[in-house]
CHARMM-style PDB file with segment names, atoms N, HN, CA, C and O in Angstrom:
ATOM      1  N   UNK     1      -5.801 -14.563 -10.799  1.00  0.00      PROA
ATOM      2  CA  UNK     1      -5.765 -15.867 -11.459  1.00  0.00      PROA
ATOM      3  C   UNK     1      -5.091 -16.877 -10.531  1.00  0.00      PROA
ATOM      4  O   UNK     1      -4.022 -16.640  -9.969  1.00  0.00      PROA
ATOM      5  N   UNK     2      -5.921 -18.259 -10.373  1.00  0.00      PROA
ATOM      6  HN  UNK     2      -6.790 -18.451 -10.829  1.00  0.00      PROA
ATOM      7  CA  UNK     2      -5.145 -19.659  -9.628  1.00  0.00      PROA
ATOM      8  C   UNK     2      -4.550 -20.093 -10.445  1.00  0.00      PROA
ATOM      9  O   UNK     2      -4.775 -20.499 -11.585  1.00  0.00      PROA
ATOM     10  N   UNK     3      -3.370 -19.960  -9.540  1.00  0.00      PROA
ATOM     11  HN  UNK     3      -3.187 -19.630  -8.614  1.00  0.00      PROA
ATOM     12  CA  UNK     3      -2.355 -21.152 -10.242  1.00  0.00      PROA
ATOM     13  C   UNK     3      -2.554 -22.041 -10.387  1.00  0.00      PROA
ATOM     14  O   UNK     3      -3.144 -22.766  -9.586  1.00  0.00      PROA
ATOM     15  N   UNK     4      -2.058 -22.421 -11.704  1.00  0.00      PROA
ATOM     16  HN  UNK     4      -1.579 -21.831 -12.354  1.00  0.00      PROA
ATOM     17  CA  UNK     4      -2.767 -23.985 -12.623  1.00  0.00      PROA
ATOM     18  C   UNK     4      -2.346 -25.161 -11.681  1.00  0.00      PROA
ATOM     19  O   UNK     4      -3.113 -26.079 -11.390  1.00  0.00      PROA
ATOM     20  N   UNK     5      -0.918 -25.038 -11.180  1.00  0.00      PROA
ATOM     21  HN  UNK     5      -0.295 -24.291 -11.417  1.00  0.00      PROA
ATOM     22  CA  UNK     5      -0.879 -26.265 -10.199  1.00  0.00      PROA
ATOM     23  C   UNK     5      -1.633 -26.341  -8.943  1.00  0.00      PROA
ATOM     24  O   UNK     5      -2.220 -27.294  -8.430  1.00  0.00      PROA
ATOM     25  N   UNK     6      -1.484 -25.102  -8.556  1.00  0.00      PROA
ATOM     26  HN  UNK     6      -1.007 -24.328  -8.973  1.00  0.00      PROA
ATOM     27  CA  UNK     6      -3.062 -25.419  -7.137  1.00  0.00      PROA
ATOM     28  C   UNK     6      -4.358 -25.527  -7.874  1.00  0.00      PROA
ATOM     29  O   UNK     6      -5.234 -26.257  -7.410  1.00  0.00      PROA
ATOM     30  N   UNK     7      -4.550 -24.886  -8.946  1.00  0.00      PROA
ATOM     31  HN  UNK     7      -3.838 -24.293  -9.323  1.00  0.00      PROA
ATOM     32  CA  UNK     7      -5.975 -25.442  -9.439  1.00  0.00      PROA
ATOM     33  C   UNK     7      -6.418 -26.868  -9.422  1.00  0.00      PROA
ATOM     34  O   UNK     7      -7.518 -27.300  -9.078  1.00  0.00      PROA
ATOM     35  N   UNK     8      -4.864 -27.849 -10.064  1.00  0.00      PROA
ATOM     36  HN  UNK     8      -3.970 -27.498 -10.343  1.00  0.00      PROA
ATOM     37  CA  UNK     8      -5.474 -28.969  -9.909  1.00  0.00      PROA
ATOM     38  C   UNK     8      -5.524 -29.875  -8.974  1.00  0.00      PROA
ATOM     39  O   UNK     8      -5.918 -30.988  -9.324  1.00  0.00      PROA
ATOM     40  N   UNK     9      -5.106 -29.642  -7.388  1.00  0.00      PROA
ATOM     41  HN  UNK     9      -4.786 -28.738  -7.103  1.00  0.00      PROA
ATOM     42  CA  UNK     9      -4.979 -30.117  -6.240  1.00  0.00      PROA
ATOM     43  C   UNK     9      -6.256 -29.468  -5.700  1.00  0.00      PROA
ATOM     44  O   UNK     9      -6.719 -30.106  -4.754  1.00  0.00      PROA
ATOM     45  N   UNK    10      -7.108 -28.134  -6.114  1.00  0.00      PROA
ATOM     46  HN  UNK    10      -6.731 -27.617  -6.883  1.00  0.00      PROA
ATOM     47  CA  UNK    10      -8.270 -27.846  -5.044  1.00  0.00      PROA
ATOM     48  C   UNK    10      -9.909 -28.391  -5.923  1.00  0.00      PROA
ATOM     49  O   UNK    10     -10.316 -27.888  -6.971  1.00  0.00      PROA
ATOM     50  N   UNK    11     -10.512 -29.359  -5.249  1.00  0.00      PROA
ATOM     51  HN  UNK    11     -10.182 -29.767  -4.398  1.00  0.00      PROA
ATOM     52  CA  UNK    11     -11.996 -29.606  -5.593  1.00  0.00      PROA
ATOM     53  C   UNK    11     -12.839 -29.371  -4.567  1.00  0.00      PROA
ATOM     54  O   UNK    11     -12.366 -29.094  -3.465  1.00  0.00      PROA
ATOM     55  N   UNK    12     -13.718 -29.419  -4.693  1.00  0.00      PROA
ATOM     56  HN  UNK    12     -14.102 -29.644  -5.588  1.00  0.00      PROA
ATOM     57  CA  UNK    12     -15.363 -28.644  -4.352  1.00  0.00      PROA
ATOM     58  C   UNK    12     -15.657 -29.648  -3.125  1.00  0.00      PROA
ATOM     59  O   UNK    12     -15.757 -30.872  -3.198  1.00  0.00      PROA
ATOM     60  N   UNK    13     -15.777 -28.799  -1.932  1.00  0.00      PROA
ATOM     61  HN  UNK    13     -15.696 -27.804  -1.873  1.00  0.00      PROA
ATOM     62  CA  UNK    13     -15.622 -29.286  -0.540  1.00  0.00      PROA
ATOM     63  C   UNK    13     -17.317 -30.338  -0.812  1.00  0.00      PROA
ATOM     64  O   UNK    13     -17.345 -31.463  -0.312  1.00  0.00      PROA
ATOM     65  N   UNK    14     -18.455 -29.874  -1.529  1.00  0.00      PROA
ATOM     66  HN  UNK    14     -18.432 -28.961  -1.935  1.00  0.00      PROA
ATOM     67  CA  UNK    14     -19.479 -31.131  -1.290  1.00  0.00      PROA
ATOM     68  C   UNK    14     -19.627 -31.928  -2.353  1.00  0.00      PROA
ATOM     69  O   UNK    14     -20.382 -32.875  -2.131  1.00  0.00      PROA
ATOM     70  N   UNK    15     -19.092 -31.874  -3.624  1.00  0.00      PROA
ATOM     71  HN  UNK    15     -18.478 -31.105  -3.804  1.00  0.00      PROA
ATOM     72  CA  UNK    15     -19.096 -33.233  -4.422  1.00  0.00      PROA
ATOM     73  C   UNK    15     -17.488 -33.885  -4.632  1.00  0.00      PROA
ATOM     74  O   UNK    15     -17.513 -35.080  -4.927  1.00  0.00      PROA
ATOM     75  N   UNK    16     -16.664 -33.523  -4.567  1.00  0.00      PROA
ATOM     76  HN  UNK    16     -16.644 -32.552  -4.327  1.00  0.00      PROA
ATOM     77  CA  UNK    16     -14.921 -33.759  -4.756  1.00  0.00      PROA
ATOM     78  C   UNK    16     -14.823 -33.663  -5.839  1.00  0.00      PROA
ATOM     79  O   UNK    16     -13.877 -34.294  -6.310  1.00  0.00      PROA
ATOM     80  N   UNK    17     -15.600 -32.943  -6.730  1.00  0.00      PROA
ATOM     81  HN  UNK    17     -16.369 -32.430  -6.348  1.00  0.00      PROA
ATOM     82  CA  UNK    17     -15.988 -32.955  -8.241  1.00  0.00      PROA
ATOM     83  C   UNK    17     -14.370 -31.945  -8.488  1.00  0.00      PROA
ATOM     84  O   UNK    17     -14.025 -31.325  -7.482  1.00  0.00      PROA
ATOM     85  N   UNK    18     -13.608 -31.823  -9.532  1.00  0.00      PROA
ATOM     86  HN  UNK    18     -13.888 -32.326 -10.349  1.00  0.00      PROA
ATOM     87  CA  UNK    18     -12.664 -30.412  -9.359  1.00  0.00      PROA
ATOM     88  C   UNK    18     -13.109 -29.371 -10.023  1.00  0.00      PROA
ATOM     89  O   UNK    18     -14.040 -29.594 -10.796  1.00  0.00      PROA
ATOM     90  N   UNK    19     -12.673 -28.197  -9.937  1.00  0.00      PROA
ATOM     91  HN  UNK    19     -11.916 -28.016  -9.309  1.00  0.00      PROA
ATOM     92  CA  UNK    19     -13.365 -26.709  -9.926  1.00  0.00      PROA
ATOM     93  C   UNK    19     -12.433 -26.684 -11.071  1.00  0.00      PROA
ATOM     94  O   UNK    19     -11.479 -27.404 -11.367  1.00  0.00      PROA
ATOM     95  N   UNK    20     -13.188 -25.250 -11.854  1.00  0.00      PROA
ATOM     96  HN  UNK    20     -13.963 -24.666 -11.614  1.00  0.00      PROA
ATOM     97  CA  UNK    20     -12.550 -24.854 -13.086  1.00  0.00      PROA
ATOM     98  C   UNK    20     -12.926 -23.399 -12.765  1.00  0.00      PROA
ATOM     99  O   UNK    20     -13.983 -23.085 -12.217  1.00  0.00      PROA
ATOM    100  N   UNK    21     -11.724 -22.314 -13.255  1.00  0.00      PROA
ATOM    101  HN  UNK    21     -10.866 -22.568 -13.700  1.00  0.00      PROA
ATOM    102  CA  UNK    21     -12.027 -20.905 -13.270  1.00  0.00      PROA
ATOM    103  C   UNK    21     -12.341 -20.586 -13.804  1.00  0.00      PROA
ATOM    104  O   UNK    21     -12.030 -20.851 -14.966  1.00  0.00      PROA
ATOM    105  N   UNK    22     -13.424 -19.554 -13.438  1.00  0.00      PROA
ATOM    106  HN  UNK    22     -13.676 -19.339 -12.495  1.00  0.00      PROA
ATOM    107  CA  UNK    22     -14.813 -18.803 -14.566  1.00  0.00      PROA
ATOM    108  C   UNK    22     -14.494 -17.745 -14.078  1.00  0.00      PROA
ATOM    109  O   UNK    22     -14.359 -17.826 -12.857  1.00  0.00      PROA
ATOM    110  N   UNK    23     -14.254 -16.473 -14.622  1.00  0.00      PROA
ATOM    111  HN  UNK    23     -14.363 -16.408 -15.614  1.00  0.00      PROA
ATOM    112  CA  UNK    23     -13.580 -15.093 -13.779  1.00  0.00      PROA
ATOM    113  C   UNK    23     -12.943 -15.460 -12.172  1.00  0.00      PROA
ATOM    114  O   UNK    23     -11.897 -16.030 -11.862  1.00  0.00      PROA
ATOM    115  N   UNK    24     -14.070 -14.861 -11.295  1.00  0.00      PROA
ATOM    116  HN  UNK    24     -14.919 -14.397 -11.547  1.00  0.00      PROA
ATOM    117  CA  UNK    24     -13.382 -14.692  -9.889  1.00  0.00      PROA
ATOM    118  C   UNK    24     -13.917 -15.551  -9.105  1.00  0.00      PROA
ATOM    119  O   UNK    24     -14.107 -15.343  -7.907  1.00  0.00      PROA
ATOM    120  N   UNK    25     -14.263 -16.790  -9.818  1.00  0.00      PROA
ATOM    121  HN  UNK    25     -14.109 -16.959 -10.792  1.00  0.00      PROA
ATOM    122  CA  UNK    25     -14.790 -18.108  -9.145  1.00  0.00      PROA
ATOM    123  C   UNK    25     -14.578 -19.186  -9.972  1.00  0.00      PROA
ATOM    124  O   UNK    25     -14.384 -19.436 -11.161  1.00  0.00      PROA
ATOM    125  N   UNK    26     -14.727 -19.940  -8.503  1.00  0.00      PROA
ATOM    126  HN  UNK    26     -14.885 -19.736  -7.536  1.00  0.00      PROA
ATOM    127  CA  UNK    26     -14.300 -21.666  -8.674  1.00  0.00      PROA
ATOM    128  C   UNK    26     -15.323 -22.040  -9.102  1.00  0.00      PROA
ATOM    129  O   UNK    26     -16.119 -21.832  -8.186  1.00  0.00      PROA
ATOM    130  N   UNK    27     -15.994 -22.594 -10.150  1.00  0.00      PROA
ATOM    131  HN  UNK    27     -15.348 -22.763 -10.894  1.00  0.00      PROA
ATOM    132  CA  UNK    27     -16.713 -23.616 -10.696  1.00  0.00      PROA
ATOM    133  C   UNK    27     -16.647 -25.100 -10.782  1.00  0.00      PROA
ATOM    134  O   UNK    27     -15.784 -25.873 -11.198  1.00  0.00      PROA
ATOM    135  N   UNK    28     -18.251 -25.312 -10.069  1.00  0.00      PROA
ATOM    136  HN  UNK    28     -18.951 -24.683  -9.731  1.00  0.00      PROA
ATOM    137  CA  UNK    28     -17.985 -27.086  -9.852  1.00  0.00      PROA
ATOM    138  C   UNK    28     -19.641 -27.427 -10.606  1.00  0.00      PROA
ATOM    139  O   UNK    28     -20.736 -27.310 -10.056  1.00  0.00      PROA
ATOM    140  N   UNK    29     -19.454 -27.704 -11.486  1.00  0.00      PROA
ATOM    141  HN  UNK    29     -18.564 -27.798 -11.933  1.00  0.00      PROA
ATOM    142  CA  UNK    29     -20.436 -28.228 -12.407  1.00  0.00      PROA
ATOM    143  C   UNK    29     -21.399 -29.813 -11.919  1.00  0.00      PROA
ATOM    144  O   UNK    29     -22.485 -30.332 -12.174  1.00  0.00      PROA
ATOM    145  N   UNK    30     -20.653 -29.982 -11.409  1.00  0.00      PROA
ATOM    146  HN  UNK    30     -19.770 -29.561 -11.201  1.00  0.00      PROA
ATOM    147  CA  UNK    30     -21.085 -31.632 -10.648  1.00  0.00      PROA
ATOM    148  C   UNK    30     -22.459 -30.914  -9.656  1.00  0.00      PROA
ATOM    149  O   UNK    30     -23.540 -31.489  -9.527  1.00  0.00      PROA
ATOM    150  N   UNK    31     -22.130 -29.578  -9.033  1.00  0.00      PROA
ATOM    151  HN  UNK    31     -21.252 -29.111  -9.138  1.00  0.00      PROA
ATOM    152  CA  UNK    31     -22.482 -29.172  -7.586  1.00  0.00      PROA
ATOM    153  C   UNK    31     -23.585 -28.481  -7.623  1.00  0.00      PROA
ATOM    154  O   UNK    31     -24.547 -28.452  -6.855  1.00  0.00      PROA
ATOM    155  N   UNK    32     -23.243 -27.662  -9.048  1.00  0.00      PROA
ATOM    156  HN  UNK    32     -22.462 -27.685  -9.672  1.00  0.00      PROA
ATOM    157  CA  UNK    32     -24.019 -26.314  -9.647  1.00  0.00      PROA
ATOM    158  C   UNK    32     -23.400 -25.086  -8.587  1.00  0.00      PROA
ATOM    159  O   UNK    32     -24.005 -24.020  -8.475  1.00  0.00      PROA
ATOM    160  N   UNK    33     -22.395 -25.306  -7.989  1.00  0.00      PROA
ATOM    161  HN  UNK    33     -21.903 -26.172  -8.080  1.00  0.00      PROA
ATOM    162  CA  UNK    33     -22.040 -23.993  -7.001  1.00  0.00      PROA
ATOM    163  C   UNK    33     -20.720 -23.507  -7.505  1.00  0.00      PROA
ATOM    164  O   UNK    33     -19.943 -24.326  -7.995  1.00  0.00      PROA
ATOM    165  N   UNK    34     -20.333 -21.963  -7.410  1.00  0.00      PROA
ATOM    166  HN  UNK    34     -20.964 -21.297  -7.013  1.00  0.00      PROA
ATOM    167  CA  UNK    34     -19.350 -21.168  -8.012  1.00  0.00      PROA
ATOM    168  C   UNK    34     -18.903 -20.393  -6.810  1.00  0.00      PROA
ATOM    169  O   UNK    34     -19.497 -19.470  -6.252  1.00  0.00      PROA
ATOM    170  N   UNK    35     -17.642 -20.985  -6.486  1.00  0.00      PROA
ATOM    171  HN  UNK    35     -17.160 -21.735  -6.939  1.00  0.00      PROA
ATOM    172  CA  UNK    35     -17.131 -20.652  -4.808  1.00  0.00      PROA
ATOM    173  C   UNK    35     -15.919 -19.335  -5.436  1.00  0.00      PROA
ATOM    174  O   UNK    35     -15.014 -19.477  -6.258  1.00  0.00      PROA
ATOM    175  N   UNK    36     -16.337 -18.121  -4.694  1.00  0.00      PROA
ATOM    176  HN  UNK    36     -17.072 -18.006  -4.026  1.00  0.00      PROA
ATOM    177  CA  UNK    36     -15.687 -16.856  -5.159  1.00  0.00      PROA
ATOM    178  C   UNK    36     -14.231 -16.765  -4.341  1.00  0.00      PROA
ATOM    179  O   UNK    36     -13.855 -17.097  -3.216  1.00  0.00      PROA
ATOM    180  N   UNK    37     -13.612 -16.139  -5.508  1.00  0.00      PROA
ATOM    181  HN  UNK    37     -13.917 -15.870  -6.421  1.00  0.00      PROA
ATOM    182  CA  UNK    37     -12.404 -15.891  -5.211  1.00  0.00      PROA
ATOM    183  C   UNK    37     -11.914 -14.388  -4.530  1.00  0.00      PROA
ATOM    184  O   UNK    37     -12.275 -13.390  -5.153  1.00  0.00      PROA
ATOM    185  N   UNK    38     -11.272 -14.227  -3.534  1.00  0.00      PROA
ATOM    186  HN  UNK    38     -10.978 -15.038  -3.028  1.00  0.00      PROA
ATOM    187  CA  UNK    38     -11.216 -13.126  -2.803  1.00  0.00      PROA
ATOM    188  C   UNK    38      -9.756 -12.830  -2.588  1.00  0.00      PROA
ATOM    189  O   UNK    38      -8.994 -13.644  -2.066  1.00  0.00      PROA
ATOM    190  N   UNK    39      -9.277 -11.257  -3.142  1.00  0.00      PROA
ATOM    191  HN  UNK    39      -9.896 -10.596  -3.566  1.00  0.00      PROA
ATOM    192  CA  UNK    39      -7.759 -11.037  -2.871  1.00  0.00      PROA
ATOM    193  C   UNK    39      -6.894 -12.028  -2.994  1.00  0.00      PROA
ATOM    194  O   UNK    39      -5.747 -12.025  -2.548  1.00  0.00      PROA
ATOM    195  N   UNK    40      -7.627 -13.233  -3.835  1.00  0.00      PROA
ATOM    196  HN  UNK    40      -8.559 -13.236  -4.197  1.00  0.00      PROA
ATOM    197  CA  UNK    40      -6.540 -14.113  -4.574  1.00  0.00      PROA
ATOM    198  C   UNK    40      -6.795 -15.347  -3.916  1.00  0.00      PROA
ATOM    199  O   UNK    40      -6.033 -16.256  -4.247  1.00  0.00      PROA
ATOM    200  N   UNK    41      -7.592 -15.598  -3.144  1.00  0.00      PROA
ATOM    201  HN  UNK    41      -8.211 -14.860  -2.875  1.00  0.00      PROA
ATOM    202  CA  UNK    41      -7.598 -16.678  -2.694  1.00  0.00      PROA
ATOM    203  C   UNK    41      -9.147 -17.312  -2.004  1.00  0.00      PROA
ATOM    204  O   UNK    41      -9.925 -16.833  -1.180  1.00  0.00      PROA
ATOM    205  N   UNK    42      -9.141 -18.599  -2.775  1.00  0.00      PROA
ATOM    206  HN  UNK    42      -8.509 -18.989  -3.444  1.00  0.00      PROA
ATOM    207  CA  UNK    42     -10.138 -19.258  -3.038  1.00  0.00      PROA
ATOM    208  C   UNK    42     -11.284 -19.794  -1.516  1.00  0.00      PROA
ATOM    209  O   UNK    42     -10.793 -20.504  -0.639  1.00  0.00      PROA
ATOM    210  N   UNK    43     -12.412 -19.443  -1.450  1.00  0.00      PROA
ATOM    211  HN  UNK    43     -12.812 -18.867  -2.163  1.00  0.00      PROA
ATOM    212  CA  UNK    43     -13.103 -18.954  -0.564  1.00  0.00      PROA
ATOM    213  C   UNK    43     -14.170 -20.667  -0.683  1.00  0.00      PROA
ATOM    214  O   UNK    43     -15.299 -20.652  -1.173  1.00  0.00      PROA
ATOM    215  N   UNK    44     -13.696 -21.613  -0.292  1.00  0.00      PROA
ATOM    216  HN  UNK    44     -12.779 -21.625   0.106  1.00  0.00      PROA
ATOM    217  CA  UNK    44     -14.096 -23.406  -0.373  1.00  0.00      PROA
ATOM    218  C   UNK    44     -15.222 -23.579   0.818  1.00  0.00      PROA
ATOM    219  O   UNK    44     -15.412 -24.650   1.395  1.00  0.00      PROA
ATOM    220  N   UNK    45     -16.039 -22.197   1.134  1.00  0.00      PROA
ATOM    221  HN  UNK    45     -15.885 -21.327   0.665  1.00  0.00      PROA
ATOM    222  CA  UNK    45     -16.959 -22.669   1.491  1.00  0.00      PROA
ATOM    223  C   UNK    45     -18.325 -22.678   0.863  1.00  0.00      PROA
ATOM    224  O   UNK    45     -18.662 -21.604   0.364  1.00  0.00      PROA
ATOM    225  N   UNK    46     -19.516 -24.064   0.757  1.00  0.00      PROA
ATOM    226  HN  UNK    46     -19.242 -24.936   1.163  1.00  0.00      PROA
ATOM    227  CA  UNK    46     -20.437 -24.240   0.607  1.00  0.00      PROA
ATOM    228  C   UNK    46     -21.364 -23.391   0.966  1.00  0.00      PROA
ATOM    229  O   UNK    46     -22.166 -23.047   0.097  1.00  0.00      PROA
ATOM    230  N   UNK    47     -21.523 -22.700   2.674  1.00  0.00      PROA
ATOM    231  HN  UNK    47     -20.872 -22.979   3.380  1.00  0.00      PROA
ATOM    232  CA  UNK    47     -22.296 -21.236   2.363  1.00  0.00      PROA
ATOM    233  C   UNK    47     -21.908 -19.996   1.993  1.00  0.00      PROA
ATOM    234  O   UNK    47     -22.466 -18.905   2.113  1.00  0.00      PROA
ATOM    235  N   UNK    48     -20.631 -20.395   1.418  1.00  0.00      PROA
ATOM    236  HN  UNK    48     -20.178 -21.281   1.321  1.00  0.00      PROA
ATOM    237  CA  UNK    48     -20.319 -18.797   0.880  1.00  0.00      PROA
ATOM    238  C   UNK    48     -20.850 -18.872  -0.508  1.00  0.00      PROA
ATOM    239  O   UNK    48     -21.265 -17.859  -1.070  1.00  0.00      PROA
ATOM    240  N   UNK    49     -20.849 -20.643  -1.371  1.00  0.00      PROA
ATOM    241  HN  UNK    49     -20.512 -21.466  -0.914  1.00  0.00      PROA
ATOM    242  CA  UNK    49     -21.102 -20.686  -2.899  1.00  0.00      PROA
ATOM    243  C   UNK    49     -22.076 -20.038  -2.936  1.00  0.00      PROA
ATOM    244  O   UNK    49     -22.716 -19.698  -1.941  1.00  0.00      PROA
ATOM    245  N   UNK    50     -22.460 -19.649  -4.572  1.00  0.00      PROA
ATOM    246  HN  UNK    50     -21.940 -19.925  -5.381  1.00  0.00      PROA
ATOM    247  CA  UNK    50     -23.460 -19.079  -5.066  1.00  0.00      PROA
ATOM    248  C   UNK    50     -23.631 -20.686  -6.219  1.00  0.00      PROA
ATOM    249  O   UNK    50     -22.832 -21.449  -6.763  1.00  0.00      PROA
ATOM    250  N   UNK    51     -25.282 -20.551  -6.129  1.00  0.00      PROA
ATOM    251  HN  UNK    51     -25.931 -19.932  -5.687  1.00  0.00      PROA
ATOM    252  CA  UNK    51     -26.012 -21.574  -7.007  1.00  0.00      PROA
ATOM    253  C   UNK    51     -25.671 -21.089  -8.475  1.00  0.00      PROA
ATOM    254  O   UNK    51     -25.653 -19.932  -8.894  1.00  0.00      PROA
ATOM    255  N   UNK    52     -25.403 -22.278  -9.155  1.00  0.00      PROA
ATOM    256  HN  UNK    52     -25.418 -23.218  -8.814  1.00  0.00      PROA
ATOM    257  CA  UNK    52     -25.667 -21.597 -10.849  1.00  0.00      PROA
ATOM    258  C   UNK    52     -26.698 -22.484 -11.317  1.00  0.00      PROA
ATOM    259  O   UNK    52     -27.152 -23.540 -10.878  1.00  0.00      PROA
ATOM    260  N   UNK    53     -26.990 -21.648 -12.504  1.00  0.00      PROA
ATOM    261  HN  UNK    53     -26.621 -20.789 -12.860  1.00  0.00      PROA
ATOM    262  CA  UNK    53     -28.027 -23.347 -13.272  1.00  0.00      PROA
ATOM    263  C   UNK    53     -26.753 -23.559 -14.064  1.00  0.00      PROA
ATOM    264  O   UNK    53     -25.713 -22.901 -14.109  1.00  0.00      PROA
ATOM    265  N   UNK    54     -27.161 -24.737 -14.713  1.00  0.00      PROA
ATOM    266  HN  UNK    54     -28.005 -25.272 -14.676  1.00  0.00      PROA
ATOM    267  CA  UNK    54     -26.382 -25.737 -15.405  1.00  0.00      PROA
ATOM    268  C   UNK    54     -27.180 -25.319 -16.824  1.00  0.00      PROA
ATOM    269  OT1 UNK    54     -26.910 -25.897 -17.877  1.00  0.00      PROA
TER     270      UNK     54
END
Protein backbone atom coordinates (compact mmCIF):
# COMPACT_ATOMS: atom_id res chain seq x y z
CA UNK A 1 0.00 0.00 0.00
CA UNK A 2 1.14 3.97 -1.04
CA UNK A 3 1.28 6.13 1.35
CA UNK A 4 -1.60 8.49 1.29
CA UNK A 5 0.83 11.43 1.49
CA UNK A 6 3.01 10.29 -1.48
CA UNK A 7 -0.14 9.26 -3.16
CA UNK A 8 -1.09 12.73 -3.32
CA UNK A 9 2.21 14.31 -4.61
CA UNK A 10 2.57 11.32 -7.49
CA UNK A 11 0.38 11.88 -10.98
CA UNK A 12 0.49 10.12 -14.25
CA UNK A 13 3.75 11.03 -16.15
CA UNK A 14 1.31 11.61 -19.70
CA UNK A 15 -1.83 13.43 -18.58
CA UNK A 16 -0.74 15.09 -14.86
CA UNK A 17 -4.14 13.68 -14.23
CA UNK A 18 -3.46 12.10 -10.26
CA UNK A 19 -3.49 8.32 -9.82
CA UNK A 20 -5.71 6.48 -7.41
CA UNK A 21 -4.90 2.84 -5.98
CA UNK A 22 -6.67 -0.08 -7.46
CA UNK A 23 -4.77 -3.19 -5.84
CA UNK A 24 -1.07 -3.15 -7.13
CA UNK A 25 -1.58 -0.22 -9.45
CA UNK A 26 -1.68 3.36 -10.01
CA UNK A 27 -4.78 4.34 -11.78
CA UNK A 28 -5.15 7.36 -14.04
CA UNK A 29 -8.59 7.51 -15.45
CA UNK A 30 -7.90 10.74 -17.50
CA UNK A 31 -5.12 8.28 -19.41
CA UNK A 32 -6.98 4.92 -19.30
CA UNK A 33 -3.40 3.53 -18.08
CA UNK A 34 -2.79 1.51 -14.65
CA UNK A 35 1.03 1.95 -13.84
CA UNK A 36 1.99 -1.29 -11.55
CA UNK A 37 3.31 -1.27 -8.40
CA UNK A 38 6.48 -3.34 -7.68
CA UNK A 39 8.08 -4.35 -4.11
CA UNK A 40 6.35 -1.24 -3.04
CA UNK A 41 7.17 1.09 -5.31
CA UNK A 42 5.43 2.79 -8.01
CA UNK A 43 6.69 1.89 -11.57
CA UNK A 44 5.62 5.87 -13.53
CA UNK A 45 6.44 4.53 -16.65
CA UNK A 46 4.07 4.95 -19.75
CA UNK A 47 5.60 1.72 -21.42
CA UNK A 48 5.44 -0.18 -18.52
CA UNK A 49 1.34 1.03 -18.13
CA UNK A 50 -1.16 -1.38 -19.00
CA UNK A 51 -4.35 0.09 -21.06
CA UNK A 52 -7.73 -0.16 -19.22
CA UNK A 53 -11.14 0.60 -20.75
CA UNK A 54 -12.97 3.15 -18.97
Amino acid sequence: MIDESLLKLLVCPQSKAPLKQVGDELVCEESALAYPIVDDIPVLLVEEARKINQ
